[in-house]
C-alpha positions as CSV (number, residue, x, y, z in Angstrom):
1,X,20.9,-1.8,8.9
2,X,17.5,-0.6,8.7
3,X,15.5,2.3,7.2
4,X,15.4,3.3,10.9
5,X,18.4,2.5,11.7
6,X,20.0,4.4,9.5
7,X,18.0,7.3,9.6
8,X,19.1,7.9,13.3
9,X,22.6,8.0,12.3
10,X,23.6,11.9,11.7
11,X,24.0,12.5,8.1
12,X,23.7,9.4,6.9
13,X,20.4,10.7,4.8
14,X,22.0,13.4,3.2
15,X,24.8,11.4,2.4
16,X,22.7,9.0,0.6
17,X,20.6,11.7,-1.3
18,X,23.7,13.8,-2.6
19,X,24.7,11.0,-4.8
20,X,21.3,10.4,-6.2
21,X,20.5,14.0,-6.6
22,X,23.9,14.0,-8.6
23,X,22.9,11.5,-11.1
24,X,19.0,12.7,-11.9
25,X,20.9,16.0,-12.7
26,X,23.2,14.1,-15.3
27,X,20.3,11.7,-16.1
28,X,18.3,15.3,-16.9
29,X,21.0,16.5,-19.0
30,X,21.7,13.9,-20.9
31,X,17.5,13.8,-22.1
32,X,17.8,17.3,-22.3
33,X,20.6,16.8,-24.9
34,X,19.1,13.9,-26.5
35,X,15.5,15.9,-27.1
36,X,17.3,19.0,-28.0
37,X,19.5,17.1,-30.7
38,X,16.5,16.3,-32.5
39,X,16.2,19.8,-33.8
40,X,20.0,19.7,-35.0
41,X,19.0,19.7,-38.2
42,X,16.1,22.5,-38.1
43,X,18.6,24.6,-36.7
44,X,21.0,24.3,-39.4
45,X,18.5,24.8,-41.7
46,X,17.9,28.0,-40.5
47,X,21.7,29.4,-40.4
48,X,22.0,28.4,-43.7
49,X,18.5,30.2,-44.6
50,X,18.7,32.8,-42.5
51,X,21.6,33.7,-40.5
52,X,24.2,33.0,-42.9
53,X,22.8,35.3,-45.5
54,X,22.8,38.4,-43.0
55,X,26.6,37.5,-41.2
56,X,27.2,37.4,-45.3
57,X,25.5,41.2,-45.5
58,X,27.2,42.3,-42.5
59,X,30.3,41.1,-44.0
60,X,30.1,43.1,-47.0
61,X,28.9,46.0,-45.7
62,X,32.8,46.4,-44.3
63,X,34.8,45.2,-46.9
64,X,35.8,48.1,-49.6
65,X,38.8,47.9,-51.9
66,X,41.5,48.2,-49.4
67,X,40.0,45.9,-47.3
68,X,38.1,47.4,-43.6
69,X,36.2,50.2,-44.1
70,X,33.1,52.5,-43.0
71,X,32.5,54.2,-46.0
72,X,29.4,52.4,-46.7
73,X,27.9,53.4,-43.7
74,X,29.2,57.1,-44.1
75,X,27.2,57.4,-47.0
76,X,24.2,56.6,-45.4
77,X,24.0,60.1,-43.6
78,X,23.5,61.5,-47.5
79,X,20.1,63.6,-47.6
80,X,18.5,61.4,-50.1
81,X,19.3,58.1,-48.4
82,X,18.0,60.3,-44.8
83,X,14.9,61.1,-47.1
84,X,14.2,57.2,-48.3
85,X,14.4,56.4,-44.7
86,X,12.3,58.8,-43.2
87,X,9.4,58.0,-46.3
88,X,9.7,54.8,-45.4
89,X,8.7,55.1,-41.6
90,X,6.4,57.0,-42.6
91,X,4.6,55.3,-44.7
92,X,5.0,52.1,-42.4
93,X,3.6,54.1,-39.4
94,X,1.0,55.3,-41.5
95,X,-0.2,52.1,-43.1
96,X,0.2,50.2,-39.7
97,X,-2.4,53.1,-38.2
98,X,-4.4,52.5,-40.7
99,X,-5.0,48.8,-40.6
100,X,-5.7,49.3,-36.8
101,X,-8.4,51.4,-37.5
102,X,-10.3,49.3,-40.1
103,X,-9.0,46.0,-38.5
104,X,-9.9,46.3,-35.1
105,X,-13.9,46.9,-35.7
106,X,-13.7,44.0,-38.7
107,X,-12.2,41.6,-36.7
108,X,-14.6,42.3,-34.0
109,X,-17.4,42.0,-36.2
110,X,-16.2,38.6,-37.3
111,X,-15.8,37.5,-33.8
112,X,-18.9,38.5,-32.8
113,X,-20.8,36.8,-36.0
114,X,-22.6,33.4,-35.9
115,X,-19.9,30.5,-37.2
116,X,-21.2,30.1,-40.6
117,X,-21.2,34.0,-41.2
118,X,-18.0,34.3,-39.6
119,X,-15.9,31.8,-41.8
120,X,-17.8,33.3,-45.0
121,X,-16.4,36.8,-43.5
122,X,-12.7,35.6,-42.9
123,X,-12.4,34.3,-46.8
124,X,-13.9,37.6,-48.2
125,X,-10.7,38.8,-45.8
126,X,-8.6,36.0,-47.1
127,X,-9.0,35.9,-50.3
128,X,-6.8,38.7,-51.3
129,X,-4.3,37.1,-49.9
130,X,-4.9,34.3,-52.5
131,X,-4.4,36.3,-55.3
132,X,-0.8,37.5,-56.6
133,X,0.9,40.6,-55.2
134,X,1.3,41.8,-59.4
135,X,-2.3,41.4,-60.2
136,X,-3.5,43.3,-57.4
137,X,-1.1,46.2,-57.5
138,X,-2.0,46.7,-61.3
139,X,-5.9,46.2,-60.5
140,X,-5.4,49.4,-58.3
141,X,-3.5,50.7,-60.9
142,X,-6.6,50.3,-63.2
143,X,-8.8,51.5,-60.2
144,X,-6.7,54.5,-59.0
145,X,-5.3,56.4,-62.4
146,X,-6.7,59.9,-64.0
147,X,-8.7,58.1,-66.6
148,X,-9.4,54.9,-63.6
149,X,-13.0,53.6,-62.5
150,X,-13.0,55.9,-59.6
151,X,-11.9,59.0,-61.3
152,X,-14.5,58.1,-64.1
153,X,-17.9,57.5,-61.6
154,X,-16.8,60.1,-59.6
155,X,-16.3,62.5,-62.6
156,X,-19.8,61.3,-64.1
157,X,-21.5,61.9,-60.1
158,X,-20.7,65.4,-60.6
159,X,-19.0,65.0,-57.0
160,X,-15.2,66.4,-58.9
161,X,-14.6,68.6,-61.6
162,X,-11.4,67.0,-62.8
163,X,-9.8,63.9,-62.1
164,X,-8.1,63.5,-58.3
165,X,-4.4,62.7,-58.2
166,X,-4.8,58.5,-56.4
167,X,-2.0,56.8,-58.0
168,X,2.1,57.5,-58.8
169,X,2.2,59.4,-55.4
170,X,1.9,58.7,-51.1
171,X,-1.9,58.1,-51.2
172,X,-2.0,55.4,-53.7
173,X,1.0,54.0,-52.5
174,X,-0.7,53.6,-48.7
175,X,-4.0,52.4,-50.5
176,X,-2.3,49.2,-52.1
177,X,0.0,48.7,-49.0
178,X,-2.9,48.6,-46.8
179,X,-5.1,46.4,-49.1
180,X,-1.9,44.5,-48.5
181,X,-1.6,44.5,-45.2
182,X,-5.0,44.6,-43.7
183,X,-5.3,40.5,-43.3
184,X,-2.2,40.4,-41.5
185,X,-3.8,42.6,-38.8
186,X,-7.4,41.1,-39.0
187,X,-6.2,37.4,-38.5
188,X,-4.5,38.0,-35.1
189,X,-7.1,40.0,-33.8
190,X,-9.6,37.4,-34.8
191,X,-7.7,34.7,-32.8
192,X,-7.2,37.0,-29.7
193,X,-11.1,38.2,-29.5
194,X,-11.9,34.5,-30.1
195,X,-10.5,33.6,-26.9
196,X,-12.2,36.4,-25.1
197,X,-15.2,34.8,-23.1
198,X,-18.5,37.2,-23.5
199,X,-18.9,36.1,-19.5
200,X,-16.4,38.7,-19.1
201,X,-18.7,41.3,-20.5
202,X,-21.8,40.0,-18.9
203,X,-20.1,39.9,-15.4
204,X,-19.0,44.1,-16.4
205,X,-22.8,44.9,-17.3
206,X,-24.0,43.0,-13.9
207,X,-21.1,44.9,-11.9
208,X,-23.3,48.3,-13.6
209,X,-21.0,48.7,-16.7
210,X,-22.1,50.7,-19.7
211,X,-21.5,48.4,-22.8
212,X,-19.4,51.3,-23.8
213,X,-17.6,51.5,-21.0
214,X,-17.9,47.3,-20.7
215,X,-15.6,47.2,-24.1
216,X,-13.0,49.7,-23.3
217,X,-12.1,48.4,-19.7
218,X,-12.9,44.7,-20.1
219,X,-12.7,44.0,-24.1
220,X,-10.0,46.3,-25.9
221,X,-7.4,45.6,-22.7
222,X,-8.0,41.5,-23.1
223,X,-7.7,42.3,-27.1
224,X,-4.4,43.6,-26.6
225,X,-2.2,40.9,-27.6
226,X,-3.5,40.3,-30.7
227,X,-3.1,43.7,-31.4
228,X,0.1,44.2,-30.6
229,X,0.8,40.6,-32.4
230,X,-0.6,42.7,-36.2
231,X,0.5,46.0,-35.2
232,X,4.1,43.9,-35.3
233,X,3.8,42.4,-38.0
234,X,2.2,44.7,-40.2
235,X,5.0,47.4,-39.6
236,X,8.0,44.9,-39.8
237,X,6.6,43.9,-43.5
238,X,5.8,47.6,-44.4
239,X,9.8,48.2,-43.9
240,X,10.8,45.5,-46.5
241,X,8.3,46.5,-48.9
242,X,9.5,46.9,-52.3
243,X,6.6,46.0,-55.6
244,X,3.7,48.0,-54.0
245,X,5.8,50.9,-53.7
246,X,7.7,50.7,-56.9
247,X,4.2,50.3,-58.9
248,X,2.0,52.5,-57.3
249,X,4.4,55.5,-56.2
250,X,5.7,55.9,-60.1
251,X,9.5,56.3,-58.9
252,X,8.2,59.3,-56.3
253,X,7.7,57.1,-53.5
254,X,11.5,56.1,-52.9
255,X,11.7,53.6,-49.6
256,X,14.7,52.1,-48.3
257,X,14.2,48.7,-50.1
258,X,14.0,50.1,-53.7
259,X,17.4,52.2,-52.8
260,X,18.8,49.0,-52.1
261,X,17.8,47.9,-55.2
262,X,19.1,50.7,-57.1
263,X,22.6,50.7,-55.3
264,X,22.9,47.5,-56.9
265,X,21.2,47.6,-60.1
266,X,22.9,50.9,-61.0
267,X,25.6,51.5,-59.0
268,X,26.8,47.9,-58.5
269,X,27.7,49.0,-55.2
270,X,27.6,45.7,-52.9
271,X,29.0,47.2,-50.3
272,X,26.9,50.7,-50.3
273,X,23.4,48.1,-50.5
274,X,24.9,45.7,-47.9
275,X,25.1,48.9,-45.4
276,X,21.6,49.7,-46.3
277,X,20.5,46.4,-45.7
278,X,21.8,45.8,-42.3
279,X,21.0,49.3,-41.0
280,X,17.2,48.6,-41.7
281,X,17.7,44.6,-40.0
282,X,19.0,46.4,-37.3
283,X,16.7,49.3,-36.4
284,X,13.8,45.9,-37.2
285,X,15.3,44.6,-34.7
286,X,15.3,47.3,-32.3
287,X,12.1,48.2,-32.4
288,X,11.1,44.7,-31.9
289,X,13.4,45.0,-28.9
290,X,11.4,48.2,-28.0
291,X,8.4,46.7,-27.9
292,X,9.2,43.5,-25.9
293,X,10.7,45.9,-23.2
294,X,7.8,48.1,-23.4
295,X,5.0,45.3,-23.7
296,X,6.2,42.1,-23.0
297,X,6.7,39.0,-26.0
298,X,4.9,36.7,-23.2
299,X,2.0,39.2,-22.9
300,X,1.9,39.6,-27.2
301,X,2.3,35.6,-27.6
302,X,-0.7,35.4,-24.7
303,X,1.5,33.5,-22.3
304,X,1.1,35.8,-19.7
């Protein structure tokens, strides 16, 4: 019978199709499978990394002497473990706020510089980073205390009478943090303003667009996912921080991480740190829930 010929009989097109739509679906499932069995071992890699360690957390943070309990998260509603959790928002609101504000106009200036000016300004940025959490925490130590450089020139300027209180308290604790934390907001915003076309701005001046008003209606709002992308970041790490603090708050700057740490150390309380550890994974998590609702991951990751 021909193509014709069979194309005037009723149905006989769809019944021929059916069967062939049947086996690209199974054919598309099978590659699917094949391609997604490749990162088999990836994804085992990280249960064993990552989740396994947490269901392990979540685990103990139930399990008490006679077996089910929730003690351990009873406790948490003490006032000083309330208090460790509050400093620590704080602090990680703060410090995020911060590196926004000297961030934004750095990474701009980067972006805006000529290419060789630009990669010497993003290793003076960098280069921190290349040097070891310890050795920067105690420079600031040597920088910040009564008898410190800065005490000492600002003492001999006549500017202060006595030395200024900078270290073993909140302010030189939010110094080191956002020495800390300040490349993780610049490099983001670097990549999202380097995308930014200046056509954009020329096409706002032509349109009669102040440059003032050109960069907070055309460059800030296209800027905005690599803002977001630090902001993220930079918070979610000020939560786990645990050295910075320790050093430069002197045992008065308590955040959730070093109680965790003490439960343990002096309390040997697995259970009682557990609890603390999975109530700060999941209020992590929420927020970053939070913001995906309220900004959109595809908008942060520039996908849409």
């Amino acid at each position: 019978m021909t193509a014709d010929a069979a194309a005037a009989v009723p149905g006989r097109g769809a019944r021929d199709e059916a069967p062939n739509a049947a086996r690209y679906r199974t054919a598309e499932r099978r590659e699917s499978a094949a391609l997604g069995s490749l990162a088999l071992p990836a994804l085992l890699l990280i249960f064993a990394i990552a989740l396994a360690p947490n269901l392990w957390l979540g685990w103990m943070s139930f399990r008490g002497a006679g077996g089910f309990t929730l003690a351990h998260y009873q406790r948490l509603w003490h006032p000083n473990y309330l208090l460790t959790l509050r400093t620590t928002f704080e602090l990680s609101f703060l410090v995020t706020a911060i590196c926004v504000a000297l961030g934004y106009p750095l990474a701009y200036m980067i972006a805006q510089s000529r290419p060789r000016v630009a990669a010497l300004l993003l290793l003076l940025v960098l280069f921190p980073v290349w040097t070891s959490l310890l050795v920067r925490c105690y420079a600031w130590l040597v920088l910040l205390q009564r008898r410190g450089l800065i005490n000492t020139w600002l003492t001999d300027a006549g500017i202060i009478d006595g030395p200024l209180r900078l270290v073993h308290n909140f302010t030189g604790t939010t110094i080191g943090m956002v020495h800390i934390m300040l490349p993780f907001m610049v490099l983001p915003l670097y990549a999202a303003m380097r995308a930014i076309s200046r056509d954009y701005m020329r096409a706002a001046a032509n349109l009669g667009a102040s440059p003032v008003k050109a960069f907070w209606q055309v460059y800030v709002p296209l800027s905005l996912p690599g803002l977001m992308a630090g902001v993220i970041i930079v918070f979610v790490l000020c939560l786990g921080f645990y050295v910075t603090p320790a050093l430069l708050g002197g045992g008065r700057v308590m955040m959730w991480s070093m109680q965790i740490e003490r439960t343990v150390t002096y309390h040997s309380d697995w259970g009682a740190a557990s609890a603390l550890g999975v109530v700060l994974l999941a209020m992590t998590l929420l927020i970053l829930w939070l913001v995906g609702r309220l900004v959109g991951f595809r908008r942060i990751m520039g996908a849409g």
